[in-house]
C-alpha positions in Angstrom: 29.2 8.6 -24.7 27.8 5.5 -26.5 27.7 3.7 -23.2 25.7 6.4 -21.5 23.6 6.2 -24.4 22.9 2.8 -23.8 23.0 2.6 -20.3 19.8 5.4 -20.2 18.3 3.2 -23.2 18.2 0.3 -21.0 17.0 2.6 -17.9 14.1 3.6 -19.9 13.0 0.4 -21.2 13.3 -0.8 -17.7 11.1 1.8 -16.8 8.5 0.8 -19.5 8.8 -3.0 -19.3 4.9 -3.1 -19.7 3.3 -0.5 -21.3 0.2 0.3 -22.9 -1.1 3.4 -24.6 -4.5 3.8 -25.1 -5.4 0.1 -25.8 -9.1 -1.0 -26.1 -11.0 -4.6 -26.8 -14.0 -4.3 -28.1 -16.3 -7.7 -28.7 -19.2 -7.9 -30.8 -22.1 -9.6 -28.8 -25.5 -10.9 -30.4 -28.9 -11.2 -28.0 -31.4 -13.2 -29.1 -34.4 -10.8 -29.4 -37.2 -13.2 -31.2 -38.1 -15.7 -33.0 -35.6 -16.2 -35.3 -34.1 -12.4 -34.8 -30.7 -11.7 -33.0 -29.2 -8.1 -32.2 -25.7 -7.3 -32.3 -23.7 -5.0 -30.1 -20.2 -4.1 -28.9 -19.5 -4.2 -25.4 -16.3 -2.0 -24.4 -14.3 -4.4 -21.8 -11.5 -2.0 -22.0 -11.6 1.7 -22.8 -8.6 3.1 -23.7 -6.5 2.2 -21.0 -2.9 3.5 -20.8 -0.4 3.1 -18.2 3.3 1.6 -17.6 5.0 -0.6 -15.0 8.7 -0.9 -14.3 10.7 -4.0 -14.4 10.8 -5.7 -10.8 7.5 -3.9 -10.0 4.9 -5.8 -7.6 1.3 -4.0 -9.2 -2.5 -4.2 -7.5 -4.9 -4.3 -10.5 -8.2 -4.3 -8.9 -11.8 -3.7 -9.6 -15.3 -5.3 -9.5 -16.6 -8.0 -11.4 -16.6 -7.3 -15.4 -14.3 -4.5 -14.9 -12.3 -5.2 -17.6 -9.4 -7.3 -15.4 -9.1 -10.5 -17.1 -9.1 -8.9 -20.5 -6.2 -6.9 -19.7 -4.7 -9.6 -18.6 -5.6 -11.7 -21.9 -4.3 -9.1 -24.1 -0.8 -9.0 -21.9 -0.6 -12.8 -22.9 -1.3 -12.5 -26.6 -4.6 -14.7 -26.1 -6.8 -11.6 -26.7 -5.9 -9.0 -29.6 -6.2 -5.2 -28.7 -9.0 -3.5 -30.8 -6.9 -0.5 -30.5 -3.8 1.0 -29.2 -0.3 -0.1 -28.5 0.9 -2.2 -26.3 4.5 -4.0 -25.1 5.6 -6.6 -22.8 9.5 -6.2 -22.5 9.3 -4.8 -26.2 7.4 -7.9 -27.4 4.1 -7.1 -28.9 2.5 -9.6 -27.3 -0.3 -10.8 -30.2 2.0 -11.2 -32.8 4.6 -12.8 -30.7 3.0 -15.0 -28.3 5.4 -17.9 -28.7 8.3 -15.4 -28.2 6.4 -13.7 -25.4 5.8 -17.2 -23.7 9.5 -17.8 -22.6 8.9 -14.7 -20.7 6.1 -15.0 -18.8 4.0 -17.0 -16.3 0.2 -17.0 -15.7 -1.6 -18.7 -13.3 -5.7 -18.3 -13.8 -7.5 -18.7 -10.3 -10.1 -20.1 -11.6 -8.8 -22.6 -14.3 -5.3 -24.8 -13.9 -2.5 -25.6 -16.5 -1.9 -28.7 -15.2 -3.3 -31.9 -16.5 -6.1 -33.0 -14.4 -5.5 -37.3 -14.4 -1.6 -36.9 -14.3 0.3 -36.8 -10.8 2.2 -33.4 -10.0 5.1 -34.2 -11.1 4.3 -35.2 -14.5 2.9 -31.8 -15.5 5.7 -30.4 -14.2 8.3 -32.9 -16.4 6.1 -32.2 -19.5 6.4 -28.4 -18.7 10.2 -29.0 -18.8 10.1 -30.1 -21.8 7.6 -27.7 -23.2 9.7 -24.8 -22.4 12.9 -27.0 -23.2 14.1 -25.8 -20.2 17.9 -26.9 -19.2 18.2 -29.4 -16.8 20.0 -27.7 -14.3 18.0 -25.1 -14.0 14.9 -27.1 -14.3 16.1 -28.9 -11.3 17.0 -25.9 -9.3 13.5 -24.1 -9.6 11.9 -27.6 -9.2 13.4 -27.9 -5.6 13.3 -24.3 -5.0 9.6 -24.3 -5.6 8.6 -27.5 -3.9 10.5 -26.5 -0.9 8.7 -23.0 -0.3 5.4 -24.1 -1.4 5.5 -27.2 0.5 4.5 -29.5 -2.7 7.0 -32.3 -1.2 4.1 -34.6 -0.6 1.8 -33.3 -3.3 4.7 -34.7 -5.9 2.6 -38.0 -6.4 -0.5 -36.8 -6.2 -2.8 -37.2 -9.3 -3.9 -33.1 -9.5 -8.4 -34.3 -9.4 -7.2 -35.1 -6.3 -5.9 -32.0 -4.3 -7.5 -29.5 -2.6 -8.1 -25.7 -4.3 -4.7 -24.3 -2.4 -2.9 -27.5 -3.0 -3.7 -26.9 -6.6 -3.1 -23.5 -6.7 0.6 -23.6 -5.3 0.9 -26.6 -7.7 -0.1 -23.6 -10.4 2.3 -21.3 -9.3 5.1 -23.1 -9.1 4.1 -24.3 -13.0 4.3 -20.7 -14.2 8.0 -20.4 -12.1 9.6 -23.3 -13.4 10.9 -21.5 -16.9 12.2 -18.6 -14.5 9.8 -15.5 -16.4 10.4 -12.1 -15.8 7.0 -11.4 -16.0 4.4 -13.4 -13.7 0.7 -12.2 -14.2 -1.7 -13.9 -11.4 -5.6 -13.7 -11.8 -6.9 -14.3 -8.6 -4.1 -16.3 -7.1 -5.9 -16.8 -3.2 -9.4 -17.4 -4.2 -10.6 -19.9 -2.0 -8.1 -20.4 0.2 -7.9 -21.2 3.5 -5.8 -18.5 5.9 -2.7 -20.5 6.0 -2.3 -21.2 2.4 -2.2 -17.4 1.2 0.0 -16.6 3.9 2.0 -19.4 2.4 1.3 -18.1 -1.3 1.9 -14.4 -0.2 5.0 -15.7 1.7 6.1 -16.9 -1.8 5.3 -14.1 -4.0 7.2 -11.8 -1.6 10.7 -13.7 -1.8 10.1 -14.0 -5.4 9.9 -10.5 -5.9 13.1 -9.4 -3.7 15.3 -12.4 -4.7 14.7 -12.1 -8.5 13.6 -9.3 -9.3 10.2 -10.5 -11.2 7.7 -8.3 -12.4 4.3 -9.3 -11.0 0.6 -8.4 -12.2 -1.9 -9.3 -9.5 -5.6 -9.0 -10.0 -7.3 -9.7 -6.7 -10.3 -9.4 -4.9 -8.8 -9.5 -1.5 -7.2 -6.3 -0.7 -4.9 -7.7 1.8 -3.4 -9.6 -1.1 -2.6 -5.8 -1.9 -2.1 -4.8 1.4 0.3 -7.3 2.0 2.3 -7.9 -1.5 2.2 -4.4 -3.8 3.2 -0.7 -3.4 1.1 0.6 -6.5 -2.5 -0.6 -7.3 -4.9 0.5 -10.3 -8.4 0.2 -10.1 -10.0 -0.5 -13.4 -14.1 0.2 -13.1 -16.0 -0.1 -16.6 -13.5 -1.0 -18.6 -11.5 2.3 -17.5 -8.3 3.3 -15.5 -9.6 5.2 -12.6 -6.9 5.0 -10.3 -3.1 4.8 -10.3 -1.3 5.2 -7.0 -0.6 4.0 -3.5 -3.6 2.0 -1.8 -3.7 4.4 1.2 -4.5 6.8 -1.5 -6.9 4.6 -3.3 -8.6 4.5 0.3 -8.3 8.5 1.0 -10.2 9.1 -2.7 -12.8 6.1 -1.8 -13.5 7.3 1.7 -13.2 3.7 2.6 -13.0 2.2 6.4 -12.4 -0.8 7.6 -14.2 -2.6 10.9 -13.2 -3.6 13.9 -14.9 -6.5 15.4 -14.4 -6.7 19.2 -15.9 -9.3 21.4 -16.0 -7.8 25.1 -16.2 -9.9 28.3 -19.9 -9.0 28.8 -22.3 -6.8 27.0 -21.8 -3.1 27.8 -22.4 0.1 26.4 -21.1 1.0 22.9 -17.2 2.0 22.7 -15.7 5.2 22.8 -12.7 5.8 21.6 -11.3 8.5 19.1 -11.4 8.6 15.4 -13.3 5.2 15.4 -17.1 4.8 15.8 -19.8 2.0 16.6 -21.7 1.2 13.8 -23.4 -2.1 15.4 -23.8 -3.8 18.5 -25.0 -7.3 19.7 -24.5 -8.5 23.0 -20.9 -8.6 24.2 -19.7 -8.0 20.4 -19.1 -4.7 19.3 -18.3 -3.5 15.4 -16.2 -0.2 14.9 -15.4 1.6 12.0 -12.1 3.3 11.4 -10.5 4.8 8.3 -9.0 2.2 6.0 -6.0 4.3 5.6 -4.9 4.2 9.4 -3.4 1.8 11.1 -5.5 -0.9 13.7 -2.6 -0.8 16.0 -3.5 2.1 18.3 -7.3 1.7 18.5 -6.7 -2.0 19.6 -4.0 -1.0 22.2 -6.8 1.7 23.4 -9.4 -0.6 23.6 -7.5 -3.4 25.5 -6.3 -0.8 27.8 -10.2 0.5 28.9 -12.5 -2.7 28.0 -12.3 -6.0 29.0 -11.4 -7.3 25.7 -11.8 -11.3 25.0 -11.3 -11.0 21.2 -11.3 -9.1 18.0 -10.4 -9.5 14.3 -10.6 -7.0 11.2 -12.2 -7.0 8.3 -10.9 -5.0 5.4 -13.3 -2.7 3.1 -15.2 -4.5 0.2 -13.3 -3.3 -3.0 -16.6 -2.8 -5.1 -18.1 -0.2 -2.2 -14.7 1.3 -2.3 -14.9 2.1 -6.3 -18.5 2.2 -6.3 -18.0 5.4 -3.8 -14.8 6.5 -6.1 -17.2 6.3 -8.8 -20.0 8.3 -7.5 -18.0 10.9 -6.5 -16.3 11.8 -9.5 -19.8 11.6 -11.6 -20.8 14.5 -8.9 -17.7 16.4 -9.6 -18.2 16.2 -13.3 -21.8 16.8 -12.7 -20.8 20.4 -10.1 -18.2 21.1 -13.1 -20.5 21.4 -15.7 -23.6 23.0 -13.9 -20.7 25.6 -13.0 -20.3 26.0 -17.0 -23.5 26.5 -17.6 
């Protein structure tokens, strides 16, 4: 009986290895207004946000610019206190136990590195080892590990002013690995980089997941770094939760589409072809757009059956149009809900 007891205790914190209920950061902001005169106001970043993720879970948290992302994220560290509202990381509050929380966690910024910028590679990763006082074995193992999958091999030596944004960015992630979290939050983990190196990145991430078992956070701008990697996505807009679910139903509620660009051996008249339609044509290039939720697969294998096709790529559905769309449309439900009351 105790057993089961346990076992079901353990099931449920699994369940709720992050969790937050109803948290909120408010900052206080003063604007200059005249001479000598300065106003002050609280802006909402997040707005009482509530939600859970299970252990092992790969998550899409996505949303424009000022959405509240990064904050989130900062508040899941311990770096940012919550104004209000609860919230856990593996049943570590993460504010008042950051040092704690730290052996049990990576993060890897986009946008700012946690290496040291004059030493080689290598050296950030030895004083990370000693940081985290991690054993030498294992340090050793997820040193190789890393440096194999990543490619870093050759990167080793290299003083980190010197590589390029994906060099430095797989040097980042393997950084955050090297203590083995069970948590790994990424902020933009593929910005700026070429094709190859977030297939290599998302390559990565992918085994990570399935091999260990880590929980992953991943705030992106590119939806095929959704697409490609996570099974649930959240959309955060204003500072709220608007969105919990799968992405094809994150694309149904947004009524988003995605193009097909298709370059034809000569210019002819627009395409037809079912549930796709030409939105633009120039010269032999043709642009189609389909429902983001479908699959490319059939229209290309129609198209190359009845056009002379040369060449054609995709391009994915801009993530603010997608919410701003979400957005709008729920304002003119609320809007149609309470015209109905009156």
């Amino acid at each position: 009986m105790d057993e089961q007891v346990t076992q079901d205790g353990d099931l449920a914190r699994d369940e709720r290895f992050i969790q937050l209920d109803g948290v909120e950061k408010v900052f206080d902001v003063r604007k200059k207004t005249g001479f000598m005169k300065r106003e002050r106001r609280q802006v909402r970043a997040v707005d009482s946000i509530s939600f859970t993720v299970a252990r092992g879970e790969m998550v899409g948290y996505i949303g424009p610019n000022g959405a509240g992302k990064s904050t989130t994220i900062k508040m899941l560290t311990g770096i940012l206190t919550p104004s209000a509202g609860r919230l856990r990381v593996a049943g570590i509050d993460p504010s008042r136990e950051r040092t704690r929380l730290a052996h049990r966690i990576g993060v890897v910024f986009g946008q700012r590195t946690t290496l040291w910028w004059d030493l080689p590679l290598i050296d950030s990763y030895q004083l990370m080892h000693r940081m985290y006082r991690i054993p030498e074995a294992r340090y050793a193992e997820n040193l190789d590990r890393c440096v194999e999958l990543l490619e870093l091999g050759a990167l080793l030596d290299v003083p980190v002013r010197q590589l390029s944004l994906g060099q430095r960015m797989r040097g980042d992630i393997a950084a955050a690995l090297l203590h083995d979290p069970e948590v790994l939050y990424l902020d933009e983990p593929t910005i700026g980089l070429d094709v190859i190196s977030k297939a290599k990145v998302r390559a990565f991430l992918r085994d990570l997941n399935a091999e260990r078992g880590t929980t992953v956070l991943l705030t992106t701008h590119d939806l095929q770094d959704i697409e490609q990697l996570c099974s649930r996505v959240m959309v955060i807009d204003h500072g709220r939760l608007m969105y919990d679910g799968p992405l094809d139903g994150l694309h149904e509620a947004g009524e988003s589409e995605r193009t097909l660009v298709v370059d034809l051996e000569r210019e002819m008249s627009p395409i037809e072809v079912p549930d796709a339609r030409v939105v633009k044509v120039e010269g032999p290039r043709q642009w189609l757009a389909f429902p983001a939720s479908e699959s490319a697969a059939p229209l290309v294998a129609r198209i190359a059956a009845e056009y002379p096709m040369v060449d054609l790529s995709v391009r994915e559905p801009d993530i603010e149009a997608v919410i701003a769309k979400m957005y709008a449309e729920q304002s003119e439900q609320a809007g149609r809900a309470q015209r109905a009351v009156s």
